[in-house]
N, C-alpha and C positions, 0 to 999 in steps of 0.2 A: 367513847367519851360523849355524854350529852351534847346540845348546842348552847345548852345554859354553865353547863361548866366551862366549855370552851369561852364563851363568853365572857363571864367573869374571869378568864385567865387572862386574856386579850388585852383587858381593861386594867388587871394587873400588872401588865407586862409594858405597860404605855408606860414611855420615856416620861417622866417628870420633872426633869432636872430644871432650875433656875435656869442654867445656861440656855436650852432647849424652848423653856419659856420664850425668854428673852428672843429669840432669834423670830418663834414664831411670831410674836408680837410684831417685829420691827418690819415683818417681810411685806411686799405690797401686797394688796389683795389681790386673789386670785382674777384673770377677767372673765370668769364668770358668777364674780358674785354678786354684782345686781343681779343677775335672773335667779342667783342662790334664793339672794332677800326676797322678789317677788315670789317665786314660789313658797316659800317658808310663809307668807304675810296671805297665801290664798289657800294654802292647807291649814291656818289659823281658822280662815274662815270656814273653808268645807274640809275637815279630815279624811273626805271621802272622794277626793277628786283625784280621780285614777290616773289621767295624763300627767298631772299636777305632781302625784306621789313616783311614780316613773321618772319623771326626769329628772325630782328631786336626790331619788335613789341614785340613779347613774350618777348626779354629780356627788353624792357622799363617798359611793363608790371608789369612785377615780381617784376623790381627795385621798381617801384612805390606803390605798394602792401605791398612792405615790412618796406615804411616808410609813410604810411599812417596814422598812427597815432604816432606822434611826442610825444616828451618825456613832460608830461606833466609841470616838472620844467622848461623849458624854450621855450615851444611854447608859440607862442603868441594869439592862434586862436584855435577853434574847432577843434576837431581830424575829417581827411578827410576819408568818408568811401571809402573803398577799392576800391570798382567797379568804384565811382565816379574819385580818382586817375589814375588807370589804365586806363581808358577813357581819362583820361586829359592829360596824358602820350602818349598816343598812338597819340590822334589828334595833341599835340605840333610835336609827330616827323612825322607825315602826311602831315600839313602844313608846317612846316621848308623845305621837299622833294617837295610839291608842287609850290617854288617857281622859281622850276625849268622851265626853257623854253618850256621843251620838257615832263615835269614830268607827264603824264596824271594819273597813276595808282595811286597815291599818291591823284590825285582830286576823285578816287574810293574810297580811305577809306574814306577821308572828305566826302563824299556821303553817306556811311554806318555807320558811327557815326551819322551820324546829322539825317539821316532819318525820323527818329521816335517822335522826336522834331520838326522835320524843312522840311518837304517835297519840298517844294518850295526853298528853297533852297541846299536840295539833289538833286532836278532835274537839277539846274542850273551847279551845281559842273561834272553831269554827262552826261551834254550838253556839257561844256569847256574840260571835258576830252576825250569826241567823236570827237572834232575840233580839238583837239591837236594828236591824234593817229586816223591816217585817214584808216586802212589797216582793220580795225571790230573788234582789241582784244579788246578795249574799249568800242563797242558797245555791242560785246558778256556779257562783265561784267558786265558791267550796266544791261541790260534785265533781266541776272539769276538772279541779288539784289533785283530788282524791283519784279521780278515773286514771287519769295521765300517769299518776304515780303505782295502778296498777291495783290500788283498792277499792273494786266495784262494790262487795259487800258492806265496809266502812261507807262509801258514798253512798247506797243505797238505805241504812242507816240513817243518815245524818238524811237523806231527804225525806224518808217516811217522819222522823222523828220532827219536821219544821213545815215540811208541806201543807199548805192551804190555797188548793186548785182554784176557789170560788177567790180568795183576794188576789193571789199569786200571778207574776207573768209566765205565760205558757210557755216559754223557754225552761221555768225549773220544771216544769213537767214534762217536757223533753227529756230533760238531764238525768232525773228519775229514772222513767223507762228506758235511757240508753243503760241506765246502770245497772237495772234488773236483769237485762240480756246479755251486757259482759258478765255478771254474776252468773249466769246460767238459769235464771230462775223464771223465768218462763210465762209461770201462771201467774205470778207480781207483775211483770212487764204489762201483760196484758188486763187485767187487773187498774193499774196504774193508767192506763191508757183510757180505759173505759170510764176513770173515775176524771181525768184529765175532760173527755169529751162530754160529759154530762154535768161535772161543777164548775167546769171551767168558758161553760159556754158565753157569760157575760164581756169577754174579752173577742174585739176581732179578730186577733192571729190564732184562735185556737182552733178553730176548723183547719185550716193551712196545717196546722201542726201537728194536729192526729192525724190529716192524712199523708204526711211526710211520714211517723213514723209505724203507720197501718203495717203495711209493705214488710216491713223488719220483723214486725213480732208475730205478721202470718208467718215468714218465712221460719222463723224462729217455733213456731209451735208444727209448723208440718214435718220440719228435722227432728223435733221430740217426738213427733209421732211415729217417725218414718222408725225410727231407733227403739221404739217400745214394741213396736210391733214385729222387730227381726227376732 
């Protein structure tokens, strides 16, 4: 089952009852929802502030966790398992931030939720959020998600397809060539590399950085060698 289906079940499946209402309403507020509101009133402001969206998630999280399984006198629907909740919690406040103009980081989580259900539409999310944040944090992010989850060639992908070595921070052209070398693909890595050292030269940390990942993609081309030639 999708993560969008799952989602919309979720949302179906939430207690609506007046009674339910009513309790919620009357109960005190949580005490952490002044730092709820602050952070809610600083991701108005930057939808892209990662510590800001972190902690906000944990606490949607936790709220969603904790009323996950509704009182059974007056729910109207299956008690919602927890993981499932805090997932549906987390994507509503993901997408609510991503309909920001400018929100890309917000189209990062919608990426890493839906992943694993919805690849083709993780990639699309992580295409619109490289359009929208043109400078590489967006492309650096997306690559680690992609790598970590084991798709070097998707991330290798998505970084030829937004990379721009001359405006870009030399971390996405890091993330690149690391992705070209888990991909296996050898002559890209190195390729990639050499395009990283020669467009990318207007930025200070690129020198450091090609020669951080020198090392790898000789060693990586002398095992293709060693292997072509038994």
């Amino acid at each position: 089952m999708s993560f969008l289906k799952r989602f919309r079940d979720a949302l179906r499946s939430t207690p609506s009852s007046r009674a339910t209402a009513e309790r919620v309403t009357s109960a005190p507020p949580p005490p952490d929802a002044p730092e709820e509101a602050k952070l809610r009133a600083t991701l108005e402001e930057n939808p892209n502030d990662v510590p800001a969206f972190a902690r906000l998630a944990e606490i949607v999280r936790r709220r969603a966790a904790e009323v996950a399984h509704p009182d059974p006198l007056s729910a109207e629907a299956e008690p919602v398992s927890t993981a499932r909740a805090e997932d549906t919690a987390h994507w509503a406040l993901a997408e609510e931030l991503a309909g920001r103009p400018h929100g890309w980081y917000p189209l990062i989580e919608l990426a890493r939720l839906s992943l694993s259900d919805d690849k083709e539409g993780a990639m699309r999310r992580l295409s619109a959020a490289c359009e929208r944040e043109t400078e590489g944090k967006a492309l650096v992010e997306g690559i680690k998600m992609l790598r970590a989850a084991h798709l070097p060639a998707e991330a290798l992908g998505l970084g030829v397809g937004h990379w721009s070595p001359s405006d870009q921070d030399p971390e996405a052209g890091r993330q690149i060539v690391e992705a070209a070398l888990d991909a296996g693909r050898v002559s890209d890595a190195r390729r990639h590399l050499s395009d990283l050292a020669e467009f990318g030269s207007t930025f200070a940390a690129t020198p450091r950085v090609v020669a951080e990942l020198e090392p790898f993609v000789a060693a990586a081309e002398a095992e293709a060698d060693s292997a072509t030639s038994q």
